[in-house]
N, C-alpha and C positions, 0 to 999 in steps of 0.2 A: 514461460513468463507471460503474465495476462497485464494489460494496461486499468489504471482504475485513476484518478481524481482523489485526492484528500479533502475531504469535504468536514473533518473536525478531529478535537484529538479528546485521549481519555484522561485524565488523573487518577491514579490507584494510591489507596493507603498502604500496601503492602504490598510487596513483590517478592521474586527469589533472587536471593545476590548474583544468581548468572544475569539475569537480566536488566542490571545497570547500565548506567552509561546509552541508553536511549531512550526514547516513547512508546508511546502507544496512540496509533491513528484510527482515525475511520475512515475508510475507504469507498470512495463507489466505482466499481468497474465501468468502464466506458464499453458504450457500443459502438458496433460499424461505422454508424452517424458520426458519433462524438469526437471516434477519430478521424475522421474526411473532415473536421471542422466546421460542419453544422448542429445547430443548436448550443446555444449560451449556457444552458442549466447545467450546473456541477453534478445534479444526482440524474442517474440513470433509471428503467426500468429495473434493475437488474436487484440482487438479494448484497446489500450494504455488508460487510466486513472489518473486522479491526486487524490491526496487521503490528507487528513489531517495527519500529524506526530507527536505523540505527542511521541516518543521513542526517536527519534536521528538515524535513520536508516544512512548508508552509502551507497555509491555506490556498486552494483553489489549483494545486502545483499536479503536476500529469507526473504518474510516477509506476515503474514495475515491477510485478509483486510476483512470489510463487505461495505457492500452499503446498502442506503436504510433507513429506519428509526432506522437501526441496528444502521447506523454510526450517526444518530445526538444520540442517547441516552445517551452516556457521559455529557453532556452537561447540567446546570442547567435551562438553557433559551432556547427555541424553537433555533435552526441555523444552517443555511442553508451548512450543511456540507450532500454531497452524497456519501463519502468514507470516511474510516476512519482504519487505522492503528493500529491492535486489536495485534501483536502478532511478534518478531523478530527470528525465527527459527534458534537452529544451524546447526540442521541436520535433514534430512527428509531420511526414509526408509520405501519403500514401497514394497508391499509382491506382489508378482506375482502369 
């Protein structure tokens, strides 16, 4: 599981009927930094990503994603999901 920032969501005209009943986010991976709770900015250096939502995430909300065959395995039907929204953090503490 990788930590990332919702930093906006998508609207689709059309989707497949497995994939009702949630959204579609954007994601930015946090770094190091981000998570020891320095630096303010939502986006990261890092390569932005859209992810499946099936919580109701918000704006600016720390949240944990997987990719990969990780993220289609909810699913009872093979679907083409590459992210997927595992986890909605209230607080992250990390030990140095």
């Amino acid at each position: 599981m990788k930590t990332a920032k919702v930093i906006g969501f998508l609207t689709l005209s059309k989707k497949l009927p497995e994939l009702k009943g949630a959204r579609w986010v954007l994601l930015s991976p946090m770094s190091r930094s981000q998570l020891g709770g320095s630096g303010d900015s939502l986006l990261s250096k890092n390569v932005n990503l859209v992810a499946y939502d099936p919580l109701g995430t918000k704006l600016g909300d720390t949240v944990g994603y997987v990719e990969g065959a990780e993220a289609s395995a909810p699913f009872d039907v093979p679907t083409p999901v590459d992210a997927y929204v595992v986890a909605l953090f209230d607080s992250i503490n990390l030990a140095k």
